[in-house]
Steps between C-alpha positions, in 0.01 A plus 500: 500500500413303191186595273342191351137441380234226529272369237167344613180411385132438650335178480236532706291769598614785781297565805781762570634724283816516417691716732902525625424477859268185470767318302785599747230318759491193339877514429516526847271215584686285235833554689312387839322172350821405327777611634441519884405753758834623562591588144254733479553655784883558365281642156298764703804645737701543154250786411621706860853534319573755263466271167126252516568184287221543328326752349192432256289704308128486375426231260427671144350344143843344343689814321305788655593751848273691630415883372723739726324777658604800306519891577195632497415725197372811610339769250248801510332342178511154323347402149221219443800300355717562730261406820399203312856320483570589866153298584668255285835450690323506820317180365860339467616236796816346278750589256749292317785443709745561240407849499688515833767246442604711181493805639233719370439839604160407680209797507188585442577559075655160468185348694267763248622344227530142576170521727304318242765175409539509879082499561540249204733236689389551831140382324678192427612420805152522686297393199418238258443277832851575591352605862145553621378508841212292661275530803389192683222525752541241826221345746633540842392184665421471884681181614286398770153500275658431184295782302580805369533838731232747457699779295794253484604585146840634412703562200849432401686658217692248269728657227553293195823471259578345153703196577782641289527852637779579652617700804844696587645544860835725550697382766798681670695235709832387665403121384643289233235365218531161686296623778296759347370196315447301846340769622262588265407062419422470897288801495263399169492179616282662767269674322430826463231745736166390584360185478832344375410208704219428300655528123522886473828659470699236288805700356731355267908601469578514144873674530775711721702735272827599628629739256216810610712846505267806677590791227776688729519896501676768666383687791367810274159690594291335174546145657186378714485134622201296483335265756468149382254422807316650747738632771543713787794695542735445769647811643792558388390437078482840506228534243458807327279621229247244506229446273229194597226350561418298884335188577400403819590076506256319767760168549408174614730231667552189318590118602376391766389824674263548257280331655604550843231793675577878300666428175532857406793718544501878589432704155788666380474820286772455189644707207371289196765328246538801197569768814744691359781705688809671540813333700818703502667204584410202320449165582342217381193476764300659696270417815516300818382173662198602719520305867215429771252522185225312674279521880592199656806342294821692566715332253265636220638682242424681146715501160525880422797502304541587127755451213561874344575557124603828377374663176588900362203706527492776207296824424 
């Protein structure tokens, strides 16, 4: 498989955060609305052999990866100082991606003393107006009086991005630029999460680079691989070691059936992107394509894949 990267930015606001499985969805959808029935179908039985054509992580700020879950440190007694930068690296969600791509020896004294540039630049990327996040109240109206329902308010969550911020998706794949490119155009063309339909979700594609090299090491007990999206594993990943953090992901269907009786899928408990592990033998992804995902639809299914980079973990 081939390791590329997309370049995107956000001009308009979210009513959905970003998230891997969400995009894979509207990938999905694009390939339907575009490209026919039957060529998706072809897309979704490729992920029951033993290579998926696609595998995409998280979206992350332009330049950053997420902060790996490290070994714990463990001791009888810890200084004021000491305490205080661990609080500090807990605060972290991103580092610099170069970090990774040039090989660093990641742990908890490299984050200690880069926690406050890293604090520094992650500042950037959520302030300044580079993202805030609004809450909208609704009336709910009732159609056949045409006035408002007694407790009929509701609230949606908009999140709001500098029109020049930029956003970073990892993708693993047996497909040529060409169609990574068609892929991707179909699927913004859609719009992105809730309420795309009315102006909400408008992503833009700024760039594919080819040239993307995962740092490659051998299989020694120091190495720990990274999720670059939430996942779950299948069987046989044979996950050891693992360090994480879970989220539980409440899906909804999109197209169409969203508005088509229950739009929600069954809630799936996942290992977080920044879960951290041990894989004795390596490979570039972890995770599985979840099937039957929803009460009533069959063909339902849920993106729980992830792209794995590997990192040394020292003392």
């Amino acid at each position: 498989m081939k390791t590329y990267k997309i370049v995107f930015r956000i001009r308009s606001p979210l009513g959905t955060q970003l998230m891997a499985d969400t995009l894979w969805g509207i990938l999905c959808w694009g390939i339907k609305y575009f490209e026919g029935e039957k060529v998706l179908e072809e897309f979704l039985n490729a992920y029951k052999g033993s290579e998926p054509p696609l595998i995409i992580s998280a979206p992350f700020p332009h330049g950053f990866l997420p902060v790996p879950k490290l070994t714990p440190v463990i001791k009888s007694s810890m200084g004021r100082d000491e305490y205080s930068m661990i609080k500090r690296v807990k605060k972290l969600h991103f580092l610099p991606s170069k970090i990774f791509f040039e090989k660093q020896m990641i742990n908890m004294n490299l984050l200690h003393n880069q926690a406050k540039k890293l604090k520094e630049d992650e500042e950037n990327l959520r302030g300044k107006g580079k993202r805030k996040t609004v809450a909208r109240v609704h009336n709910t109206v009732d159609r056949l009086s045409n006035t408002v329902k007694e407790n009929g308010l509701f609230e949606n969550v908009e999140y709001w991005y500098d029109r020049e911020t930029k956003f970073d998706i990892y993708l693993l794949t047996i497909f040529n630029p060409d169609r990574i490119k068609t892929l991707f155009s179909n699927a913004f063309k859609l719009g992105y999460g809730a309420d795309s339909s009315l102006g909400k979700g408008v992503l833009e594609f700024v760039s594919l680079e080819t040239d993307i090299q995962f740092p490659e090491y051998s299989n020694d007990d120091n190495v720990r691989g990274m999720a670059l999206a939430p996942f779950i594993p299948f069987p046989d990943n044979n996950l050891e070691n693992i360090y994480y953090s879970l989220k539980t992901k409440y899906g909804k269907l999109g197209g169409e059936y969203a508005i088509k009786g229950n739009p929600f899928k069954k809630p799936v408990l996942m290992y977080d992107k920044g879960t951290t592990f041990v894989l004795k033998n390596m490979r570039e992804f972890v995770g599985t394509l979840l099937d039957n995902m929803h009460s009533r639809y069959e063909f339902v299914r849920h993106y729980a894949y992830s792209p794995v980079i590997y990192f040394k973990e020292g003392e």
